[in-house]
N, C-alpha and C positions, 0 to 999 in steps of 0.2 A: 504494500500500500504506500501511496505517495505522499511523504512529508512526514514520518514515523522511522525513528531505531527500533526493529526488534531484536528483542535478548532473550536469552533462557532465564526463567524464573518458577519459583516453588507457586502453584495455586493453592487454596485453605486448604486442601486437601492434603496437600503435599505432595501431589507430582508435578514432575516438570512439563514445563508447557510455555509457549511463548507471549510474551509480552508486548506491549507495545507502545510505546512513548513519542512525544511530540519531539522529531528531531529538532536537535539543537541550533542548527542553521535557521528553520523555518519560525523557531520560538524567537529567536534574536532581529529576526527580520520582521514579526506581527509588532514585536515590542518598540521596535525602531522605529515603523510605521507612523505606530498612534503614539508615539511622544512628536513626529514631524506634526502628526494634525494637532493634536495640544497645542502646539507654539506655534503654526501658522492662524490657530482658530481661538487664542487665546480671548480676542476683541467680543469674541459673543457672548450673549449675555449665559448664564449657566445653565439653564433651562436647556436651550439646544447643545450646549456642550455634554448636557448630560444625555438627550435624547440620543446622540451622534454615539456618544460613547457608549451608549445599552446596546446602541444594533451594533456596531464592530464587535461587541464580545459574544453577544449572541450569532453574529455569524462564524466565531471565532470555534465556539462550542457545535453550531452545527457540523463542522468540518472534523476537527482534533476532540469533540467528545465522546470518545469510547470507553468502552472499561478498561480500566485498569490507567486513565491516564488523568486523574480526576487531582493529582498533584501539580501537574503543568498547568492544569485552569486555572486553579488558585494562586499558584504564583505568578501567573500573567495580570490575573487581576490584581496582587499586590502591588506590581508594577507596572500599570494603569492609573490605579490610586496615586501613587507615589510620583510620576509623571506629571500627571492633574493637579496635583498640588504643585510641584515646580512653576508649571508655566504659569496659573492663576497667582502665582506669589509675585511674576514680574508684571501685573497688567499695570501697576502703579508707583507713584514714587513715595507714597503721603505716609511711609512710616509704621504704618500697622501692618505689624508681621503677623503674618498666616501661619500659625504652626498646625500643628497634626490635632491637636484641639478641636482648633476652627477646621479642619478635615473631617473628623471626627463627626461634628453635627451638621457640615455639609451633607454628609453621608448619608447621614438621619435623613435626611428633609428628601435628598437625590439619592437613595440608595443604587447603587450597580447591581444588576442581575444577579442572582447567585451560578456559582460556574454551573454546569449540567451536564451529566452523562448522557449522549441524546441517542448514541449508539450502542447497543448491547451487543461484543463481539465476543462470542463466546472463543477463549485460546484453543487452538488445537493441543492434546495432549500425545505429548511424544512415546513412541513406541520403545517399552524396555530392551 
């Protein structure tokens, strides 16, 4: 499958079976993305920066969410978050810092999708 490291890993069960993870080129390049759109779309008011930002992760999840890959969602979205907060820290010069606070009940108000597994890929189980 395109855009996925598979590796050998143990299921609950305990047998081996393959896994599949969001490769690392393609996670560094969604992440790179949406920090360009943050800091070219900084000027908008938050509302559409937040609508913008629900559908790239939700299209993000339709693509890379499978089982077993439900750690690469989350940490995309930590660094989505953390992006968002960056570029809205530079929209002004007037002195009130933005910390992870004020992100914090941003969040509240505009929460981000939660990540989702939207694909159930069952692993194949490898032959003893």
């Amino acid at each position: 499958m395109l855009g996925f490291t598979h590796f050998w890993g143990r299921s609950r069960k305990g047998n081996w079976v393959v896994q599949r993870k969001t490769q690392a080129s393609r996670f560094s390049r969604a992440r790179r993305n949406i920090a360009m759109w943050c800091r070219a779309n900084r000027h908008l008011p938050i509302q559409e920066q937040h609508d913008a930002l629900s559908k790239k992760l939700r299209g993000h999840d339709a693509y890379y969410g499978i089982t077993g890959n439900a750690r690469a969602l989350e940490r995309l979205r930590w660094w989505v978050q953390r992006d968002w907060l960056k570029w809205l820290r530079r929209r002004s010069h007037k002195g009130r810092r933005r910390d992870w606070t004020w992100m914090d009940r941003l969040l509240q108000r505009y929460p981000l999708p939660p990540s989702r597994v939207v694909h159930s890929v069952m692993p194949r189980v490898a032959n003893p």
